[in-house]
N, CA, C and O of each residue as an XYZ file, in Angstrom:
420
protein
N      58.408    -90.659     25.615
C      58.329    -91.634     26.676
C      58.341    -90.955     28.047
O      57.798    -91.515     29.000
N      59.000    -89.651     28.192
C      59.001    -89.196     29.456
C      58.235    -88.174     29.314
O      58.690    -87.279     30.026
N      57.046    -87.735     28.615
C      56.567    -86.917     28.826
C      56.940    -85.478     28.559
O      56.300    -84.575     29.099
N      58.415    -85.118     27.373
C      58.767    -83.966     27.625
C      59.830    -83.836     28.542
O      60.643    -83.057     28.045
N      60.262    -84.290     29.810
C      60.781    -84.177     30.600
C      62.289    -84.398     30.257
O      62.712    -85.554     30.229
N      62.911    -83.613     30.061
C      64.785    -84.171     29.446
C      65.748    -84.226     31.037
O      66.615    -85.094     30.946
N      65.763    -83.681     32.079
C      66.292    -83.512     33.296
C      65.858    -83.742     34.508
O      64.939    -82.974     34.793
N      66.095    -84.379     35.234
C      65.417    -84.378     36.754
C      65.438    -85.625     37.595
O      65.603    -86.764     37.157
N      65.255    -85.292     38.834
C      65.102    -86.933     39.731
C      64.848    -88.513     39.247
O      65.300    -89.581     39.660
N      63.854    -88.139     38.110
C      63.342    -89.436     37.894
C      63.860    -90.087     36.829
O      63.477    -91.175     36.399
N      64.908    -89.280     36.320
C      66.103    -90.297     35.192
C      66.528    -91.219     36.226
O      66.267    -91.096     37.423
N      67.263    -92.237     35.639
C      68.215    -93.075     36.789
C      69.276    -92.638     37.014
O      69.952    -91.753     36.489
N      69.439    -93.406     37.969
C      70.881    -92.629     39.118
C      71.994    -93.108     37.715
O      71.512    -93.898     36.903
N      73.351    -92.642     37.499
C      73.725    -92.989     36.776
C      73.905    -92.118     35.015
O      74.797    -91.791     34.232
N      72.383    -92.069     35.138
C      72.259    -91.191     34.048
C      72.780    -89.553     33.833
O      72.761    -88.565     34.567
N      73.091    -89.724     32.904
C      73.842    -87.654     32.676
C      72.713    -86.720     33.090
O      72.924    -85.615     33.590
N      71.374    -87.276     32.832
C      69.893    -86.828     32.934
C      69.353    -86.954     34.287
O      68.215    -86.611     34.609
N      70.344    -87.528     35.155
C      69.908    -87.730     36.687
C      70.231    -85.821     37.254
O      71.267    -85.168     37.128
N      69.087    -85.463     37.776
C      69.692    -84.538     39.050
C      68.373    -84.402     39.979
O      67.270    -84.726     39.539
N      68.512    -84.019     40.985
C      68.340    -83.613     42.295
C      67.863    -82.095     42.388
O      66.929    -81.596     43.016
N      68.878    -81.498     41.499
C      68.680    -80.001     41.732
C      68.122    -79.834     40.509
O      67.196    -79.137     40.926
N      67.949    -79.887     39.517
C      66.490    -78.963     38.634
C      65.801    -80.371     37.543
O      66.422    -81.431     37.470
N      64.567    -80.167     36.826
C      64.107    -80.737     36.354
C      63.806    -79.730     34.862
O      63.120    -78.715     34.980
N      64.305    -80.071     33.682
C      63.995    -79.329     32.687
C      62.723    -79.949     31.522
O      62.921    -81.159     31.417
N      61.822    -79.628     30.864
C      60.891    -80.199     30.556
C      60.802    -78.680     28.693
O      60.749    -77.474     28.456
N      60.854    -80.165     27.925
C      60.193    -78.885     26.194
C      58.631    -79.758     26.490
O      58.561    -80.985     26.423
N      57.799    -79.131     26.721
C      56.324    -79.331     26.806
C      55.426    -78.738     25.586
O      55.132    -77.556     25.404
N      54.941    -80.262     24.522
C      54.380    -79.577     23.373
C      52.919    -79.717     24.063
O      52.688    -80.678     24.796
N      52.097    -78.881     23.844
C      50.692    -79.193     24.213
C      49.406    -78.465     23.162
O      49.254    -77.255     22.990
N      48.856    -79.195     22.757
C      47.735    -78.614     21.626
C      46.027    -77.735     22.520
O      45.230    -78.031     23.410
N      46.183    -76.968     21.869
C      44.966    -76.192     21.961
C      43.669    -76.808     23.025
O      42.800    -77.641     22.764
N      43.848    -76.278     23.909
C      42.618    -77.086     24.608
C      43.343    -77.860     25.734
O      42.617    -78.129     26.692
N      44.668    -78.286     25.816
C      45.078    -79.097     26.780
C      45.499    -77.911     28.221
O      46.040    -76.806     28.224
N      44.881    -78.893     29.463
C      44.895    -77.977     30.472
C      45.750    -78.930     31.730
O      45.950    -80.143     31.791
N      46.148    -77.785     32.687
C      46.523    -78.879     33.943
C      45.375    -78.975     34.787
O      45.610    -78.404     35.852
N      44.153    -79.498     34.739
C      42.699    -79.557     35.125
C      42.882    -79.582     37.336
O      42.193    -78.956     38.141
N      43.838    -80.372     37.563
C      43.988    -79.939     39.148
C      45.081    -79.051     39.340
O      46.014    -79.001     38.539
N      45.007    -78.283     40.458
C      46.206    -77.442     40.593
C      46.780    -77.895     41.326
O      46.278    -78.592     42.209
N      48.265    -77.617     41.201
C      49.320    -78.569     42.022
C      49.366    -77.004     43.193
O      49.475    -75.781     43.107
N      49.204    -78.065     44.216
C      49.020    -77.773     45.415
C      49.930    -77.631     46.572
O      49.508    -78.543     47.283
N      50.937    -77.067     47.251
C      51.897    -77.060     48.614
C      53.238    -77.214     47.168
O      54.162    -78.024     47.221
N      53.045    -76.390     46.182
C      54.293    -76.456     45.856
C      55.699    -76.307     46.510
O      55.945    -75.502     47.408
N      56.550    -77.129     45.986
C      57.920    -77.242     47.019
C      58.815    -76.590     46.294
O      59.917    -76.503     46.835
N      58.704    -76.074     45.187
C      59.622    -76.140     44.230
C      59.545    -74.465     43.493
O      58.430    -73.966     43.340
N      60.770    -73.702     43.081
C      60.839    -72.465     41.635
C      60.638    -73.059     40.617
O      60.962    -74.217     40.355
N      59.914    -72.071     39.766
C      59.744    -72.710     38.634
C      59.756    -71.407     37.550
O      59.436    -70.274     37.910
N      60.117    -71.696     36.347
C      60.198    -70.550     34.959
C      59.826    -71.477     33.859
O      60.384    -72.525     33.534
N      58.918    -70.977     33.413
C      57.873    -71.234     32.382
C      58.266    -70.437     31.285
O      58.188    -69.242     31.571
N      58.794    -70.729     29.737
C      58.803    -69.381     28.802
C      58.057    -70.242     27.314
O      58.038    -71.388     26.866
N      57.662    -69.276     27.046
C      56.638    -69.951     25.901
C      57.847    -69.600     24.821
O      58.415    -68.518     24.670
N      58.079    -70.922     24.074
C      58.417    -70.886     22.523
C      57.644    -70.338     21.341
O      58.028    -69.550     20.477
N      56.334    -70.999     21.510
C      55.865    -70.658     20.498
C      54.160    -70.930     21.035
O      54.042    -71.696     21.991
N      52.943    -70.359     20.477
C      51.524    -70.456     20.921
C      50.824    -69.111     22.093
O      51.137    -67.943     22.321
N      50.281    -69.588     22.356
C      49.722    -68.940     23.434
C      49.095    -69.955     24.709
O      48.201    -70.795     24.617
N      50.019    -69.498     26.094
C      49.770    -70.308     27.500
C      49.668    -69.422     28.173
O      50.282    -68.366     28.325
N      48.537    -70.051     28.757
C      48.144    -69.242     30.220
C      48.457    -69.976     31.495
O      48.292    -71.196     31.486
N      48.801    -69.505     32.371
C      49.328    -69.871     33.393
C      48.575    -69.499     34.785
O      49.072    -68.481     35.267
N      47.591    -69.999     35.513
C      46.787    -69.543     36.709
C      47.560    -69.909     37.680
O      48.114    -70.998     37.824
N      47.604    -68.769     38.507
C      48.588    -68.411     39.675
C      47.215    -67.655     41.159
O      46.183    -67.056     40.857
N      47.563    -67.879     42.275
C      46.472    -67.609     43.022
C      46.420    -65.940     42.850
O      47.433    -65.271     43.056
N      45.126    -65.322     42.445
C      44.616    -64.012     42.246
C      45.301    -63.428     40.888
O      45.436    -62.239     40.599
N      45.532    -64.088     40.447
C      46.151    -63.861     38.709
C      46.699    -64.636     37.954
O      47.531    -65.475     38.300
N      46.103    -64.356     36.296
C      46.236    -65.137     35.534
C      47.291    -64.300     34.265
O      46.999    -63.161     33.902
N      48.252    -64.885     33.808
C      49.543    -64.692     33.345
C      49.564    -65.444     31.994
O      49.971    -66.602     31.895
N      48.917    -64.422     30.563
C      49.349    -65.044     29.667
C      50.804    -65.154     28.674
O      51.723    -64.336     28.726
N      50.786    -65.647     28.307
C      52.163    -65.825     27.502
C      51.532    -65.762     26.437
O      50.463    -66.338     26.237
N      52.169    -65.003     25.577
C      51.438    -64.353     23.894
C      52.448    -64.005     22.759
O      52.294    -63.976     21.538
N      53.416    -63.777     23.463
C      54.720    -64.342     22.634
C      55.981    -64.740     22.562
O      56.425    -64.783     23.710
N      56.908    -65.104     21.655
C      58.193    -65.988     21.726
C      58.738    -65.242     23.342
O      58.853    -64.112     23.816
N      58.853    -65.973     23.563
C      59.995    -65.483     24.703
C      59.445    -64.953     26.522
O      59.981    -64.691     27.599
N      58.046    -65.035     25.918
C      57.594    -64.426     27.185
C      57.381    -65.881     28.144
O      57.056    -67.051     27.944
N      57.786    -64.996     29.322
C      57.673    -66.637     30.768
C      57.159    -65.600     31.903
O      56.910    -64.399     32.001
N      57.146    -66.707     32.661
C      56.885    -66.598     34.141
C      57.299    -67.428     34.840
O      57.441    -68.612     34.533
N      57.647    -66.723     36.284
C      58.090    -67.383     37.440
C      57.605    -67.206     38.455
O      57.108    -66.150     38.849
N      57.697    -68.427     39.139
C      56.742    -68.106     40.560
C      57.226    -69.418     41.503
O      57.349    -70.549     41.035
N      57.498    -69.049     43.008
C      58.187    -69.354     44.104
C      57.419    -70.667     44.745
O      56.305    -71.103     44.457
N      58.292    -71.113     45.622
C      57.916    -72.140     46.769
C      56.642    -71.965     47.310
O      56.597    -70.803     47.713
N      55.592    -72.530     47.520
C      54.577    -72.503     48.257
C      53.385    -71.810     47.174
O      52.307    -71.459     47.655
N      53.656    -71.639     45.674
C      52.763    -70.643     44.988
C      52.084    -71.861     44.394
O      52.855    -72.649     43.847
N      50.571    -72.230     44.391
C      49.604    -72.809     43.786
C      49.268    -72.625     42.623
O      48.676    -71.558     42.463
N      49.458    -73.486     41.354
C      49.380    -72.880     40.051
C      48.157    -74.279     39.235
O      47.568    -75.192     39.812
N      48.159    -74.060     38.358
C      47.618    -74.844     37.109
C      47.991    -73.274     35.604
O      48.251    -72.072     35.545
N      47.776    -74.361     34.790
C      47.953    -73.865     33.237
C      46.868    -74.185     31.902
O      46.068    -75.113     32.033
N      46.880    -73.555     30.908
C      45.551    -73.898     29.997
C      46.636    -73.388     28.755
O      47.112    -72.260     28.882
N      46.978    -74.110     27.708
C      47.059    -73.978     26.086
C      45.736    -73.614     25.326
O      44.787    -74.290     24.929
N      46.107    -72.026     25.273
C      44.914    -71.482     24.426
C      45.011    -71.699     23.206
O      43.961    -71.746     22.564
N      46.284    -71.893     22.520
C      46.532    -72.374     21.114
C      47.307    -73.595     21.103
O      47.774    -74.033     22.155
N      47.498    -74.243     19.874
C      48.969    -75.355     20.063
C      49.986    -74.658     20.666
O      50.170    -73.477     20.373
N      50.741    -75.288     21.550
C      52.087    -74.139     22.228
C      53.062    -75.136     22.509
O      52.809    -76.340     22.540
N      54.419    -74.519     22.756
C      55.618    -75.279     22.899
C      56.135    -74.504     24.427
O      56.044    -73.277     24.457
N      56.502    -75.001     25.281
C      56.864    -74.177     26.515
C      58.127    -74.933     26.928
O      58.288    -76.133     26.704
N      58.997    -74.157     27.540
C      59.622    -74.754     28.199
C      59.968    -74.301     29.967
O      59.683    -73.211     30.463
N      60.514    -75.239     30.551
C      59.828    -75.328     32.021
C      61.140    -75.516     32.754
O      61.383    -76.711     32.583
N      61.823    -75.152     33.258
C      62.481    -75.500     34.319
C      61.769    -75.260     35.511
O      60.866    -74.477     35.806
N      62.544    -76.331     36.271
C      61.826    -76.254     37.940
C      63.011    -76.483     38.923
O      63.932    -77.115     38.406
N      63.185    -76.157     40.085
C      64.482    -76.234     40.825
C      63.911    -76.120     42.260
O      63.333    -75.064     42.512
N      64.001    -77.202     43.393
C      65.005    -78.558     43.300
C      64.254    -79.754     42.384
O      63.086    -79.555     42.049
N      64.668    -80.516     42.138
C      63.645    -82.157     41.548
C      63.410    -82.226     42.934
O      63.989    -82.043     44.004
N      62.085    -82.638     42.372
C      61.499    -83.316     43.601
C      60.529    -84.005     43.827
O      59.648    -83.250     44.239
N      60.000    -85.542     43.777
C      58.910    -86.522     43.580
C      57.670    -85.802     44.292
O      57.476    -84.943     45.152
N      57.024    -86.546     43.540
C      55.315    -85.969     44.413
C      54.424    -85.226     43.249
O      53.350    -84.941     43.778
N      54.433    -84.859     42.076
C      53.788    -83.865     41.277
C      53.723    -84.724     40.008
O      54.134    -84.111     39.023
N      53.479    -85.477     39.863
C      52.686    -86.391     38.868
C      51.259    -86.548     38.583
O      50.739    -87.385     39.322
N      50.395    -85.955     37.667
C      49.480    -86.267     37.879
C      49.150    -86.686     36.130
O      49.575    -85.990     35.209
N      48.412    -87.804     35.951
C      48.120    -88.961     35.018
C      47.062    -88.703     34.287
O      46.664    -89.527     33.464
């Protein structure tokens, strides 16, 4: 129902799952699934570590695959990214602060 998303702003206030300061996400995604726009004026850190598959991760002037258990990446405030699942993959994502605006449907 949430997309993966177990932590962050957009739980309700109230909730154990409410915070402000990070957003945690288990992201299953099958072979072929991409983030097709790149999120743009990022506000936010973020660490990406692949469970299981192979993810690529496009970052401006380099592309960062993940190829096995355990391997991630991180990348800062203001860094322009999108991502591509070269195989079925399981990732998981923290991001720090939550912060509305990065939804895309």
């Amino acid at each position: 129902m949430d997309r993966g998303w177990l932590l962050g702003h957009f739980k309700e206030a109230g909730d154990p799952r409410h915070s402000a300061d990070v957003e945690i996400k288990w992201g299953v995604h099958p072979a072929g699934d991409e983030r097709a726009q790149w999120v743009r004026g990022e506000r936010r850190t973020a660490l990406l570590v692949l469970i299981s598959g192979r993810f690529r991760v496009e970052l401006p002037g380099r592309s960062v695959l993940l190829a096995r258990q355990g391997d991630y990446v991180v990348w800062g405030e203001g860094v322009d990214h999108s991502w591509y699942a070269e195989e079925d993959s399981v990732v998981l994502t923290v991001r720090w602060p939550s912060v509305a605006g990065y939804r895309v449907d």
